[in-house]
C-alpha positions as CSV (number, residue, x, y, z in Angstrom):
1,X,0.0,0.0,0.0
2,X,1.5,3.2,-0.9
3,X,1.9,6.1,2.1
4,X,0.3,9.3,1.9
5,X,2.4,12.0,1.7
6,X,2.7,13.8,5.1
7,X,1.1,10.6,7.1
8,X,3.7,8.9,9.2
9,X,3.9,5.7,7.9
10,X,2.6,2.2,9.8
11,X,5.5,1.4,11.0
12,X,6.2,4.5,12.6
13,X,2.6,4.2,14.2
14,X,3.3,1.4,15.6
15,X,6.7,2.7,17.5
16,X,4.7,5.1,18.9
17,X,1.5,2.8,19.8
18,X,4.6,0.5,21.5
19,X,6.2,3.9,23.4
20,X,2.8,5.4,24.3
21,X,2.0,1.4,25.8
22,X,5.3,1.3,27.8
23,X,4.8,5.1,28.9
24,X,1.2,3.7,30.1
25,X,2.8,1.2,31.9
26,X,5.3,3.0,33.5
27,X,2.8,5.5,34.9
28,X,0.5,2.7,36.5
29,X,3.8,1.1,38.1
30,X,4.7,5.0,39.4
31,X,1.0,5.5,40.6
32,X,1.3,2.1,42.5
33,X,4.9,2.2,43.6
34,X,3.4,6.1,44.7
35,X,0.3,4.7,46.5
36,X,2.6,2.2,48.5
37,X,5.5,5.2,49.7
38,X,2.3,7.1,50.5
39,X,1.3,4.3,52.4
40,X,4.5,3.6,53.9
41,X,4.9,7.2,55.0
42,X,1.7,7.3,57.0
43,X,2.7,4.0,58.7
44,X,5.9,5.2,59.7
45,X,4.5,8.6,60.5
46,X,1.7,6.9,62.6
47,X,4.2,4.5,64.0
48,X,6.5,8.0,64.5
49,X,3.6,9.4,66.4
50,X,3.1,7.2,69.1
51,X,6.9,6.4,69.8
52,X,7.0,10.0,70.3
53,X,4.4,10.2,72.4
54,X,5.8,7.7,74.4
55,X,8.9,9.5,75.0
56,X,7.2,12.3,76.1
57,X,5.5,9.7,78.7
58,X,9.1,9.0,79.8
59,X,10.3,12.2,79.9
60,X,7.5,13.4,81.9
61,X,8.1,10.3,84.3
62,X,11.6,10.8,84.5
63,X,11.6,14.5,85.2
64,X,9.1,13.8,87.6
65,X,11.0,10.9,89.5
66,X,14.0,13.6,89.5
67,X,11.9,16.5,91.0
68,X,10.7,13.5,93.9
69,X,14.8,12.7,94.3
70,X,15.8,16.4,94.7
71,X,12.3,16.8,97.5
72,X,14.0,13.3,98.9
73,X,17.7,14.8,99.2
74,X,16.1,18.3,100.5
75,X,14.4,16.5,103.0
76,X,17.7,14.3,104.0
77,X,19.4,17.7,103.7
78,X,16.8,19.2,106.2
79,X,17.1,16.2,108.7
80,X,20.8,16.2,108.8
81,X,20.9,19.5,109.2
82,X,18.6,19.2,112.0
83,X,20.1,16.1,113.5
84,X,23.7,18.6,113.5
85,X,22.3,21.7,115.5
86,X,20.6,19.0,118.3
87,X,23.8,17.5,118.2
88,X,25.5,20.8,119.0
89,X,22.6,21.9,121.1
90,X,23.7,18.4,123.4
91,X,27.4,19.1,123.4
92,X,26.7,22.6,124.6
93,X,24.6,20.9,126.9
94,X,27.0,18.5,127.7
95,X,29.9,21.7,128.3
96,X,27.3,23.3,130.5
97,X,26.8,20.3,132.6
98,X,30.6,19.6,133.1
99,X,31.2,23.2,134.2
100,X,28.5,22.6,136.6
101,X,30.0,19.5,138.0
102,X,33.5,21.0,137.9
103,X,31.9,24.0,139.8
104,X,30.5,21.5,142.2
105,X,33.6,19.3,142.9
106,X,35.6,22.7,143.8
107,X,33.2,23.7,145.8
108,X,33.0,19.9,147.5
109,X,37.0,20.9,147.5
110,X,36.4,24.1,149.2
111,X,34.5,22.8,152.2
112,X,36.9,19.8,152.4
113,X,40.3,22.0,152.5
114,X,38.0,24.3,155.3
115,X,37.8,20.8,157.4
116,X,33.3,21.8,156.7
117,X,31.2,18.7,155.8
118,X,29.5,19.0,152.1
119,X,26.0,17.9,152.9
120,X,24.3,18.2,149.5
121,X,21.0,19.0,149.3
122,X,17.7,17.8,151.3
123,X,15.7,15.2,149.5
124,X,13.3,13.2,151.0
125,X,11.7,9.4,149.7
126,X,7.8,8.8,151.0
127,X,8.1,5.1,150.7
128,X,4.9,3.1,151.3
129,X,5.2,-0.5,152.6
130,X,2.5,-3.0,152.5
131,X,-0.7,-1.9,150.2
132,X,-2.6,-1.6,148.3
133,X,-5.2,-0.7,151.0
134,X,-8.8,1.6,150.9
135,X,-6.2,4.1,152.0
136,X,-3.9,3.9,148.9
137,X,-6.5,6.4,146.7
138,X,-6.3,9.1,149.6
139,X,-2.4,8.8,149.8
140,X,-2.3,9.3,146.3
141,X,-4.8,12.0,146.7
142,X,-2.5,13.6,148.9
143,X,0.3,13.3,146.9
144,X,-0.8,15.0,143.8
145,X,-2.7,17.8,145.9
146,X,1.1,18.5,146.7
147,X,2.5,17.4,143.5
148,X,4.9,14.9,145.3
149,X,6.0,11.8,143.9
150,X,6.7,8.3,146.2
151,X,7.7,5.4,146.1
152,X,5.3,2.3,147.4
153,X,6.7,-1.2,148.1
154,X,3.3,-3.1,148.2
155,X,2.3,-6.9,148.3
156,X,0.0,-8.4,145.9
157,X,-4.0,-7.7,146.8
158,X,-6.0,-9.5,144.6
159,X,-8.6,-7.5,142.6
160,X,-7.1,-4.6,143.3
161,X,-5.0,-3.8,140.0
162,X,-6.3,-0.7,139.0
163,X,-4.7,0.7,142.2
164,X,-1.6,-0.9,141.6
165,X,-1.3,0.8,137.3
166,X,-2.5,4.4,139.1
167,X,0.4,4.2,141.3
168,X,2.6,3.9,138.0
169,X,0.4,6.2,135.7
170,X,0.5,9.0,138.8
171,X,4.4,9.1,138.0
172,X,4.9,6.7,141.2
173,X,8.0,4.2,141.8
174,X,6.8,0.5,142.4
175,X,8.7,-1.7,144.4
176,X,8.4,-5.1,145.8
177,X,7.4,-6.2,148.7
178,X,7.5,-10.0,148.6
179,X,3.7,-11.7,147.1
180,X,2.3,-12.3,150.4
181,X,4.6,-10.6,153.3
182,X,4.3,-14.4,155.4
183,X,7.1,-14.7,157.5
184,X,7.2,-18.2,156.8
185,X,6.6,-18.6,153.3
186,X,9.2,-15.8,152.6
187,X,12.1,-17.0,154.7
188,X,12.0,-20.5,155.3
189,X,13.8,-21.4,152.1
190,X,15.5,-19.6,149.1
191,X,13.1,-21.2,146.9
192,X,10.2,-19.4,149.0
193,X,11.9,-16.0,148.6
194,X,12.2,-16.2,144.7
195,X,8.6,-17.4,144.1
196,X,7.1,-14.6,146.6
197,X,9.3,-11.8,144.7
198,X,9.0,-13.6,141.3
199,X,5.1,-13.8,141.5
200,X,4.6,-10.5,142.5
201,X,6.9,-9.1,139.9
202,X,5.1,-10.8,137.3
203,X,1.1,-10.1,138.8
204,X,2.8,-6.0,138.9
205,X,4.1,-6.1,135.0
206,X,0.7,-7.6,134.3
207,X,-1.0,-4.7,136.0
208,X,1.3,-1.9,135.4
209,X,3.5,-3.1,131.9
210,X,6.5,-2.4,134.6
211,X,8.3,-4.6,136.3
212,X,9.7,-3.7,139.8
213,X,13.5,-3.4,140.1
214,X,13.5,-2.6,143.8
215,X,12.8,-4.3,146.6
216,X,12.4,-4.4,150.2
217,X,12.9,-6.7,152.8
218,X,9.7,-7.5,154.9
219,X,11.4,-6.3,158.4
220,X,13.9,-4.5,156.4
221,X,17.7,-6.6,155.6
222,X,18.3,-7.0,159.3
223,X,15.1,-8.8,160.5
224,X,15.5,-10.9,162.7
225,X,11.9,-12.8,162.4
226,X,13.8,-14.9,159.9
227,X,15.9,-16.3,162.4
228,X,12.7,-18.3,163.4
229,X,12.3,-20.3,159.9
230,X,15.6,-20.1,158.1
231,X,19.1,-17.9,160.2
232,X,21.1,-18.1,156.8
233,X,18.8,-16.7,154.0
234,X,19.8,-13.1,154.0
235,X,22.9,-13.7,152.5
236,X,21.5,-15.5,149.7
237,X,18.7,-13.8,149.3
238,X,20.6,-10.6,148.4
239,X,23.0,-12.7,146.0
240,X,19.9,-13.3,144.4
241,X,18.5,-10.0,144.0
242,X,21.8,-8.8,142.5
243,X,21.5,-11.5,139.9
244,X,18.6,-10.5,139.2
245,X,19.6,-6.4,138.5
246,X,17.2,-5.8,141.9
247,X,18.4,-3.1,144.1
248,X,17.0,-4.0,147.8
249,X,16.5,-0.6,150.2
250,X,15.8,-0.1,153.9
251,X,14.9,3.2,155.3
252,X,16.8,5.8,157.8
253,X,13.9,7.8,159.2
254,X,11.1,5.7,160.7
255,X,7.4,7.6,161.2
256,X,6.6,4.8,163.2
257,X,3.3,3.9,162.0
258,X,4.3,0.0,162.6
259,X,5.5,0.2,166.4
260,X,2.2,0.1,167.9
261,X,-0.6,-2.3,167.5
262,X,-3.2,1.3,167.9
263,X,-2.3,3.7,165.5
264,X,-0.6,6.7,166.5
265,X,-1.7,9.8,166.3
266,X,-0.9,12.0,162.9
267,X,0.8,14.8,165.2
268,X,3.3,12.1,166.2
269,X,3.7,10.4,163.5
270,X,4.9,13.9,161.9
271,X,7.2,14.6,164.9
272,X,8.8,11.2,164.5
273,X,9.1,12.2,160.9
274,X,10.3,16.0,161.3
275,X,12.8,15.2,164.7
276,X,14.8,12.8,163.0
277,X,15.4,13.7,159.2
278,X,18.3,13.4,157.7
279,X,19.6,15.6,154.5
280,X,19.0,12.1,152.4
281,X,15.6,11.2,154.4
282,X,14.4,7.6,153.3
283,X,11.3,7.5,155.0
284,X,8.9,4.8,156.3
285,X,5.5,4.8,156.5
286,X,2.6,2.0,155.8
287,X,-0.3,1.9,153.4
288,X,-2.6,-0.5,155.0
289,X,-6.7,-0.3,156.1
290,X,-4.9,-0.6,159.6
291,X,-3.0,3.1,160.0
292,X,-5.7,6.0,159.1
293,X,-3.6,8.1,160.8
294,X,-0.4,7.6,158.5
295,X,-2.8,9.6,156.3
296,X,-3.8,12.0,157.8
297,X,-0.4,13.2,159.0
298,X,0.8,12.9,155.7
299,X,0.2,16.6,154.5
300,X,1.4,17.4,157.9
301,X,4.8,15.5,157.3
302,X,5.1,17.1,153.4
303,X,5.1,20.6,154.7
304,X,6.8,20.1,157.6
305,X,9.9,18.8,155.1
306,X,9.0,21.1,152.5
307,X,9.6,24.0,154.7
308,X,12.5,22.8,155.8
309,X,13.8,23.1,152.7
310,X,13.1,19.3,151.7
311,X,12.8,18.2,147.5
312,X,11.4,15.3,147.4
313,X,11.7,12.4,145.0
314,X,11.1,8.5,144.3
315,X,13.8,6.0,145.0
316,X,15.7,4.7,141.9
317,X,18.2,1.8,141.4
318,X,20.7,4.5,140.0
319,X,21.1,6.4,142.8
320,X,23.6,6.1,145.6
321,X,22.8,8.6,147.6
322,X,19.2,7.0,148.7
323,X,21.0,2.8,148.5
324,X,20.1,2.8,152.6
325,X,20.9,-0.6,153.5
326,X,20.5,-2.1,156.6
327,X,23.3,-5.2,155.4
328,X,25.3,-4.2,153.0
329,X,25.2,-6.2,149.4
């Protein structure tokens, strides 16, 4: 077939059919390789997104577990500076109350050197033997009226335990007295004496959440009722309380509310008291139903000693100065 001039011929047509089918193609394989990047982006930009927002999670976390740390080391700041100004607040302390004591020990040295006796100051123990009794709530009446603190050595009264924890609550020393205060049962045998302190200790930490650390002979350490069940249990009987971390005490003024089988009257009773105190006055006196009177010279007795210059305190294991013992441990 002959071309037309100015047509392209067939075969030219057909190079560009071919070009304008692989130009086709190549477009559909951009628009889908185009559609998959798009797709790819937003994956990754979604994926992006919530690893980023997860950081920020952390961050936040992490700044605030470092805000909590820096409160923490304020706070440990805060306490150690505390615990250093109490610390120098005790070792001024401390400096004061060796300057005191040096001031005291020349002064001790003054009076030697001068050949004068140092007597110390006036303190006197109310000790209490044998109760609880009715009377035990008006002695303890008494004692707070004058805000005076004692020091009661009682047996074990059964029922009775209330009075026993007010006598620790009211700021009161409890001692021991033995369980039952029988001659017999207490000094007959060593094993006696340690089940009648023993069971009274434990019936008094029962009441009280206490347990006694002093104690008192019934008859004081140099009875002589003993003699009549058991002449060598003294001895041991103090090896035992030693043992045991139990400091016995005896007294040095008497009121003498025990010498008579009628009670005295209160205005001797404080004479007894007042006539034979000493600077370190351990004094004894009874709580039983038996001695009315022993309370009603008791505010008679605490004036008497207060205006005589007497402070008065409880007894205490620690201290020397009131360790009045009859035979010494």
């Amino acid at each position: 077939m002959n071309q037309i001039p100015g047509q392209p011929s067939e075969e030219a047509r057909l190079r560009v059919k071919a070009k304008t089918k692989r130009l086709k193609r190549k477009l559909a394989i951009f628009r889908l390789s185009t559609f998959f990047c798009l797709i790819l982006i937003v994956a990754l930009a979604v994926g992006l997104g919530i690893s980023t927002a997860k950081t920020s999670q952390q961050i936040r976390q992490m700044q605030e577990q470092l805000t909590q740390t820096q409160k923490n080391i304020e706070e440990k700041d805060q306490l150690l500076q505390d615990a250093k100004t109490q610390n120098e607040t005790l070792v001024k302390q401390k400096e004061e109350a060796e300057k005191k004591l040096e001031e005291a020990n020349k002064q001790i040295e003054g009076y030697q050197n001068a050949g004068i006796p140092y007597k110390g100051p006036k303190v006197a123990y109310l000790t209490f033997d044998d109760g609880v009794s009715k009377n035990t709530e008006k002695i303890l009446e008494i004692l707070a009226k004058y805000d005076v603190k004692a020091t009661f050595f009682p047996n074990w009264k059964e029922g009775n335990e209330e009075l026993y924890k007010k006598i620790a609550d009211g700021g009161h020393a409890l001692g021991n007295h033995t369980a039952s205060h029988d001659w017999k049962s207490v000094y007959s045998s060593l094993d006696g004496f340690i089940n009648e302190v023993e069971t009274l200790n434990d019936k008094i930490e029962a009441a009280t959440g206490t347990r006694p650390t002093l104690f008192r002979f019934p008859g004081g350490s140099n009875n002589t009722i003993h003699r009549n069940y058991n002449k060598n249990i003294i001895s041991p009987a103090i090896d035992y309380l030693n043992q045991k971390g139990i400091t016995y005490i005896d007294w040095n003024v008497d009121s003498g509310d025990a010498s008579s089988q009628t009670p005295l009257a209160p205005e001797k009773l404080t004479k007894n008291v007042l006539d034979t105190a000493l600077r370190q006055s351990v004094i004894l006196m009874h709580d039983t139903n038996a001695k009315p009177t022993t309370v009603e010279a008791l505010p008679a007795i605490i004036e008497g000693l207060k205006e005589r210059g007497y402070k008065f305190d409880v007894l205490s294991p620690d201290s020397n100065d009131s360790k009045v013992q009859f035979v010494k441990s």
